[in-house]
C-alpha positions in Angstrom: -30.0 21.3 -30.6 -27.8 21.7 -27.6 -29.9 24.2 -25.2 -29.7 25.5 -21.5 -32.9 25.8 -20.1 -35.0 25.9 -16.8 -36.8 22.5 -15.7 -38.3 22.1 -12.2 -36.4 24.7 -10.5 -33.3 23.5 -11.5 -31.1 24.5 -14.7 -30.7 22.1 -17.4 -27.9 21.5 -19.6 -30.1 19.8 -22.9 -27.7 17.8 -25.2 -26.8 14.4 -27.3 -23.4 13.2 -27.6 -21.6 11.7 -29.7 -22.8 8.5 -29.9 -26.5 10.1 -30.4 -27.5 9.3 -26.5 -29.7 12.5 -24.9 -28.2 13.6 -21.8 -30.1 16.1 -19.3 -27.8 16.6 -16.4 -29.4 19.3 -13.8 -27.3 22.2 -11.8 -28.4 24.8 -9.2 -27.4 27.5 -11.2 -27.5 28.9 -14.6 -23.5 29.8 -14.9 -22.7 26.1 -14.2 -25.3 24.5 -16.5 -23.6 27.0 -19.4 -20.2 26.3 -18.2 -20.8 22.6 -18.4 -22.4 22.7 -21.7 -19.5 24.9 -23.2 -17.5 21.7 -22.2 -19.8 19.1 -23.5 -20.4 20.5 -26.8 -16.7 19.9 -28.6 -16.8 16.2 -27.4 -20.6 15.6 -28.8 -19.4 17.0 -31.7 -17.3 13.8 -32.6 -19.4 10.8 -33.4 -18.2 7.7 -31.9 -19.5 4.6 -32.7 -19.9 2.4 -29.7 -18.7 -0.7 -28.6 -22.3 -1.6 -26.5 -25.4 -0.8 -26.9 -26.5 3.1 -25.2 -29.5 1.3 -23.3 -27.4 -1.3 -22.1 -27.9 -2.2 -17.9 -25.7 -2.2 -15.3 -27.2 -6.1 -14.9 -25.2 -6.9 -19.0 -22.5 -4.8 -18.9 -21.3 -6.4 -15.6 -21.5 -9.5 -17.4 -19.2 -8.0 -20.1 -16.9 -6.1 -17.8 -15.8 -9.3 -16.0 -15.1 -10.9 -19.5 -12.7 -8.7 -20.6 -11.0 -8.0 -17.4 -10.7 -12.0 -16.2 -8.0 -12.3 -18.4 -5.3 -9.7 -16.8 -7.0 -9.9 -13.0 -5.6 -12.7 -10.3 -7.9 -14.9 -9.2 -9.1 -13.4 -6.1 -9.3 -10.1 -7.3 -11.7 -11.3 -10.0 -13.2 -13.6 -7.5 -13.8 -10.5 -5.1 -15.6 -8.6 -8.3 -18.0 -11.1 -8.8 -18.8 -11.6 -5.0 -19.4 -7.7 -4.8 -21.4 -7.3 -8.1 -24.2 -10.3 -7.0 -24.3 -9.2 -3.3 -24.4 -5.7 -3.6 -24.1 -3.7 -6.4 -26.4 -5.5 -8.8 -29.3 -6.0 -6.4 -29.4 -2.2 -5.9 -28.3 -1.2 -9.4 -28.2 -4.0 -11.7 -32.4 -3.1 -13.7 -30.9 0.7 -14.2 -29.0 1.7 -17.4 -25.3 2.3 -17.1 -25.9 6.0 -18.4 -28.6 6.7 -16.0 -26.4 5.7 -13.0 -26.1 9.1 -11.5 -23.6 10.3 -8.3 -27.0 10.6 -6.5 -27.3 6.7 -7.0 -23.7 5.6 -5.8 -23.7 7.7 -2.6 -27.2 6.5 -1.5 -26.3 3.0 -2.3 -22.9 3.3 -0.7 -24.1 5.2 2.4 -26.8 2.8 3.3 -24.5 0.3 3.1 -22.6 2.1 5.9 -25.9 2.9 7.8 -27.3 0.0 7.8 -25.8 -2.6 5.6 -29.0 -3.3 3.7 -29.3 -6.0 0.9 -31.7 -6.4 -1.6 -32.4 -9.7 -2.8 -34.6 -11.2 -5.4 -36.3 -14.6 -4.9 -38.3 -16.2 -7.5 -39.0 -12.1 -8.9 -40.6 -11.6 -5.4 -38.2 -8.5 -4.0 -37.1 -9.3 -0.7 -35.1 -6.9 1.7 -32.4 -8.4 4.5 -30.8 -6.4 7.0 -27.7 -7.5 8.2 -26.6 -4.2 10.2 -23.8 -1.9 9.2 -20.9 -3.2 7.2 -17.5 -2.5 8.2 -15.6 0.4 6.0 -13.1 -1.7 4.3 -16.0 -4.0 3.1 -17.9 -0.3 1.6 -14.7 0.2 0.0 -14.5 -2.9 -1.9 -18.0 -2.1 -2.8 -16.9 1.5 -4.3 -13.6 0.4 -5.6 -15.4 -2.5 -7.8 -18.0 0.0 -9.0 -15.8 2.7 -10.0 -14.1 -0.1 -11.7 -16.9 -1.1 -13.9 -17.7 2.2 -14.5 -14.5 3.5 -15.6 -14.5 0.9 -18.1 -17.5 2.5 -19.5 -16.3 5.6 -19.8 -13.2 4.2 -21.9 -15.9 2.6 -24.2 -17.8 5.9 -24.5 -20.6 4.3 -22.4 -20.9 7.4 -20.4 -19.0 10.2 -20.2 -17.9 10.9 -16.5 -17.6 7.9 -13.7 -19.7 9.0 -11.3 -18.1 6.9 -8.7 -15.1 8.9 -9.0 -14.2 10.9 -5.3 -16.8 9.4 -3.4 -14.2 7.4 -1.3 -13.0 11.0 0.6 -16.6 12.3 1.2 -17.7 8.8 2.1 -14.3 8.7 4.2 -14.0 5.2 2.7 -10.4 6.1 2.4 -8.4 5.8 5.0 -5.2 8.6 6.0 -1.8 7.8 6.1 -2.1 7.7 10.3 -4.9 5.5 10.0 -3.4 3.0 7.8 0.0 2.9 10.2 -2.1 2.8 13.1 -3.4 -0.5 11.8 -0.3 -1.9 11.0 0.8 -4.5 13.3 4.5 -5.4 13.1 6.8 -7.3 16.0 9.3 -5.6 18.1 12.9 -7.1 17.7 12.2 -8.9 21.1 9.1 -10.1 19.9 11.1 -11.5 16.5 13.6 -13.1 18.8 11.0 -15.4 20.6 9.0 -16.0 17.9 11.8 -17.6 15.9 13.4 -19.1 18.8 10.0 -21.1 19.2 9.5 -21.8 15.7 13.4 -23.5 15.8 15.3 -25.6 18.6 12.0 -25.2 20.8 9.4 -26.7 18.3 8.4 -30.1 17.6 10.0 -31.9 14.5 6.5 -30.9 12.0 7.0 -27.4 13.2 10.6 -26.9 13.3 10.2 -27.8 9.3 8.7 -24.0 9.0 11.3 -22.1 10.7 13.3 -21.4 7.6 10.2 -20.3 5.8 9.6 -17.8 8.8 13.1 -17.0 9.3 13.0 -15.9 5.4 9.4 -13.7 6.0 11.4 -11.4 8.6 14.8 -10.9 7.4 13.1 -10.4 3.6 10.4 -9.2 3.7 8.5 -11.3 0.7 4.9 -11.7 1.4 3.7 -15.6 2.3 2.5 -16.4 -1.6 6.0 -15.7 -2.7 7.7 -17.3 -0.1 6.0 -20.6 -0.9 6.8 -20.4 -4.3 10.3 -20.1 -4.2 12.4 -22.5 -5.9 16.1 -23.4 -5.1 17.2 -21.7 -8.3 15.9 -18.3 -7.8 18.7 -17.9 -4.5 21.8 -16.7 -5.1 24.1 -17.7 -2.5 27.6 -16.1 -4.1 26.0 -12.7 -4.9 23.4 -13.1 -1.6 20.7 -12.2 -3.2 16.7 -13.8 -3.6 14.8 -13.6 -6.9 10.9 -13.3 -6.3 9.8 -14.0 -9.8 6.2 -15.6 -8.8 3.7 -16.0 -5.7 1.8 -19.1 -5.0 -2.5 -18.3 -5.1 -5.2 -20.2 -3.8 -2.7 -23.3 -5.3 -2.5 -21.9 -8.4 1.3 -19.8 -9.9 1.0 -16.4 -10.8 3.2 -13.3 -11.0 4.1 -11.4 -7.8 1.6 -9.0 -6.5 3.5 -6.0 -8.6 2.7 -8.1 -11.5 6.5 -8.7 -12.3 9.5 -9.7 -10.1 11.8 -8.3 -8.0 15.1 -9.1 -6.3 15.8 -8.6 -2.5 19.3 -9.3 -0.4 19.8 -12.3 2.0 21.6 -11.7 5.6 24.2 -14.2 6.4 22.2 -15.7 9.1 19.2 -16.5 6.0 22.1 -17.7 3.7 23.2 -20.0 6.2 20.2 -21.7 6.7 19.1 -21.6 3.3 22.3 -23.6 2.7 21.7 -26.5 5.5 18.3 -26.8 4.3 19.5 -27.8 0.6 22.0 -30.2 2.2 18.7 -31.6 4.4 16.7 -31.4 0.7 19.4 -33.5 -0.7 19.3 -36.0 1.8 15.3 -36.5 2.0 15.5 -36.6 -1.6 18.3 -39.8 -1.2 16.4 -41.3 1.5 13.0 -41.0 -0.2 13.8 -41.9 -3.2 12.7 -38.7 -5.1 15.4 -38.8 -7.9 15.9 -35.2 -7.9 16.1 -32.1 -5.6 12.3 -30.8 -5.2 12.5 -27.5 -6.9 10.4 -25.8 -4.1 12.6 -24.4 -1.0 9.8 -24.8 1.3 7.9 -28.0 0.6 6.3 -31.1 2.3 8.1 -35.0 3.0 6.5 -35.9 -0.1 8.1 -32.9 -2.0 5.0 -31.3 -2.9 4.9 -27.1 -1.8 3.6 -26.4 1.0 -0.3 -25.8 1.8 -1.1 -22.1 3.0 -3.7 -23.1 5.3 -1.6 -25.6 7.2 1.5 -22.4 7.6 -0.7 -20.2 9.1 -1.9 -23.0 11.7 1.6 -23.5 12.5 2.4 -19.6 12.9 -0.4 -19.4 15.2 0.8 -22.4 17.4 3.8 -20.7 17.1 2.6 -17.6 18.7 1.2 -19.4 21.2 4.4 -21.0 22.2 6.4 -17.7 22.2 3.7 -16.1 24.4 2.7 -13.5 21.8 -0.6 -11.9 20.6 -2.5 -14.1 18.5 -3.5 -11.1 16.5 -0.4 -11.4 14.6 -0.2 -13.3 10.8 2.4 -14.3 8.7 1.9 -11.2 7.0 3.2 -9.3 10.2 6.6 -10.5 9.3 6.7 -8.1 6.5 5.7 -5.5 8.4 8.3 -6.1 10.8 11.2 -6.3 8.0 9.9 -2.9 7.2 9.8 -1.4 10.5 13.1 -2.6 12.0 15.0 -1.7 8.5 13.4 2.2 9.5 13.9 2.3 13.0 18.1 1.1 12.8 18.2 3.9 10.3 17.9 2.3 6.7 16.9 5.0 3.7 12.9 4.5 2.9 13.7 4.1 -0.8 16.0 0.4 0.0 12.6 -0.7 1.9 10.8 0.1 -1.3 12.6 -1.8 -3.5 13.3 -4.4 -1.0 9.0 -5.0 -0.6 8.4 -3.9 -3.7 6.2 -1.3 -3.6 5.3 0.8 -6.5 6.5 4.2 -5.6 8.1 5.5 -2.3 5.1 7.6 -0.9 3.3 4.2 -0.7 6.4 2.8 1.7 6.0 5.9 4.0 2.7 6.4 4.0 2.6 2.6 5.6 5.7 2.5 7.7 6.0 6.2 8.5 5.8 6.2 12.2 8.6 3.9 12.3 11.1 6.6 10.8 13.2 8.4 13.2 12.3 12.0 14.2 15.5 13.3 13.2 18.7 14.7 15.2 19.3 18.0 16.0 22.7 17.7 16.7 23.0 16.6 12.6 22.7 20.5 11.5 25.5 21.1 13.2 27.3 18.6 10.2 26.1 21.6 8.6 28.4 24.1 9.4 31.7 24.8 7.7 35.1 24.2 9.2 36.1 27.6 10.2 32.3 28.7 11.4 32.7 25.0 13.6 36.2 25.9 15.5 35.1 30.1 16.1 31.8 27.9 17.9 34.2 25.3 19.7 36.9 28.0 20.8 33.9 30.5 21.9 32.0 27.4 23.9 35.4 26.6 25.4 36.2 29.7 26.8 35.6 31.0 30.6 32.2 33.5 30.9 34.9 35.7 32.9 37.6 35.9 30.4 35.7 36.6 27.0 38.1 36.3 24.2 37.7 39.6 21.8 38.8 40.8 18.5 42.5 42.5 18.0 41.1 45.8 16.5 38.4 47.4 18.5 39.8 50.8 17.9 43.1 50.4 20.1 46.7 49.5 18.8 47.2 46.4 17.2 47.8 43.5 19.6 46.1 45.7 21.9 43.6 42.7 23.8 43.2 44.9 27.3 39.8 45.7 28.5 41.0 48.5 30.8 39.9 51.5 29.6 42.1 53.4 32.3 44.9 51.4 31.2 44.2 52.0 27.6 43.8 55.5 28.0 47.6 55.3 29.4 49.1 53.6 26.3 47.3 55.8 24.0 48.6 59.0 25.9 52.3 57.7 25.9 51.8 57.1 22.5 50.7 60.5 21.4 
């Protein structure tokens, strides 16, 4: 029977759920062991019958986890999961059952992590420890995001009943603020732009020059590099001047765009141009090779295969080079720019949203923010009615030595003398 009770100076909350699994969680206080209960009580009280075993660990429900999720994740992203779970979750959490994972567990793990970096490793059932020093906080992030991940999933089965990865990330500070995140963005000026595609056209060699229209589409679209190089002739509009991104191009496999669906950006005039003279080169290397048919990718190699990601950034950073510019910048910077020049000339944040597709607006602000102009405070005055605009204009116009005043201030009508003597005069003859 569910109970309350007092266990090594800390108050227990004594209860099964309702899968039959005993759960004792601990509290500093009485109130909040009660309070807690009152709340656990209604769910125990509906049996579930679940999907796992209760004593499962953290090591075989991993193991499950990434077989159900493999199916929906990219690539990478699944490829990132099982990189974290081997190097760093497992070897610190992998022998303890999934419902015995407690808060106190995560935020140890994930702090020393942060401290010091420390990996646990077992060789041959010998435990071995290796120190590699601190990781970096974007690398304890992927740890926590993977692991409240898994454990969510857990939840949803009836596993456990509370993640208790959730809202580490903010006490950890694993989670960056929106002035962080902008600080690290690194976008070009229009200057910048300028020589970077001036050395990526006329001033490159013939191998190089091949790239400019792919970089020339990366600023003026703002598609990220994966969906650039899987773009195909018939997702470009010309008439309507418009660019389908219906898939992205991963580790050299297709797959949707990073949204997980498509989206449809507009083309400048300069872009359409060259999109155009490329097809016409496209149909000449087709002729002269002998290809039969127009390659379907825009961006491809002389043999008509698409183009190698590897190879593009090793041109973008010879590139850089040749312009004279940072080397810190990637392909990727290009979209940052798009974003950033589209803001500063005055364009609304929600057209940059649904020109990079991001999934709400806060997210397109919250990145490009610091690129939005402060404001004008010469726009309230397009605030002001007609009348209350010319009474402002006429009183602004008028000499500090002549004020104009009303008709009435308690003198004859048409009366507009300031001369109390001579007022005093016309009010006598008048009376």
């Amino acid at each position: 029977m569910a109970c309350v009770r007092k266990r090594r100076g800390k108050w227990v909350a004594d209860y099964r759920d309702g899968a039959g699994c005993r759960h004792v969680p601990s509290f500093d206080t009485r109130r909040e062991a009660e309070d807690f209960l009152s709340r656990a009580i209604p769910e125990s009280r509906q049996v579930m019958k679940l999907a796992v075993d209760s004593n499962i660990t953290m090591a075989l429900y991993s193991e499950r986890w990434l077989g159900l999720v493999q199916g929906h994740l990219k690539r990478r992203t699944l490829a990132s999961y099982q990189h974290t779970l081997q190097l760093h979750i497992l070897p610190e959490l992998g022998s303890l059952k999934v419902r015995n994972v407690s808060r106190s567990h995560v935020r140890t793990m994930l702090s020393e992590k942060l401290r010091t970096g420390k990996i646990r490793r077992t060789k041959e059932g010998a435990l071995t420890k290796d120190v590699r020093g601190p990781l970096a906080r974007a690398s304890v992030r992927i740890i926590h995001a993977t692991l409240r991940s898994l454990l969510n999933a857990a939840v949803d089965e009836g596993t456990i009943l509370a993640n208790p990865a959730e809202r580490l990330g903010r006490h950890l500070r694993l989670v960056a603020t929106a002035t962080a995140r902008q600080e690290e963005i690194k976008a070009m000026t229009r200057k910048q732009l300028a020589g970077f595609l001036g050395a990526s056209g006329t001033a490159a060699k013939e191998y190089e020059r091949r790239h400019y229209g792919l970089f020339l589409l990366l600023a003026r679209t703002g598609m990220r590099l994966g969906e650039a190089l899987a773009l195909q002739w018939q997702d470009v509009d010309f008439s309507g001047r418009e660019v389908r991104v219906a898939r992205a191009l991963s580790a050299g496999r297709i797959e949707t765009p990073k949204s997980g669906h498509g989206r449809t950006v507009d083309m400048s005039h300069q872009l359409a141009g060259n999109l155009l003279r490329l097809q016409v080169i496209r149909k000449e290397e087709a002729l002269k090779h002998g290809w039969g048919e127009l390659p379907s990718w825009v961006f491809c190699t002389e043999e008509g295969s698409s183009l190698d990601e590897s190879r593009v950034r090793k041109v973008f950073a010879k590139t850089l080079a040749t312009a004279g510019l940072p080397g810190h910048f990637s392909p990727h910077c290009l979209r940052h720019t798009y974003a950033s020049l589209l803001l500063q000339q005055g364009e609304s944040p929600a057209y940059v949203q649904r020109q990079l597709g991001h999934a709400s607006i806060q997210l397109t602000v919250d990145t490009y923010g610091r690129w939005l102009p402060a404001g004008n405070q010469a726009a309230v005055n397009r605030l002001d009615d007609p009348s209350g605009s010319k009474v402002v204009a006429k009183t602004e116009s008028a000499t500090p030595d002549a004020p104009e005043v009303a008709d009435l201030i308690g003198g004859p009508s048409r009366t507009r003398t300031l001369d109390p003597l001579i007022k005093s005069q016309l009010l006598y003859q008048l009376s």
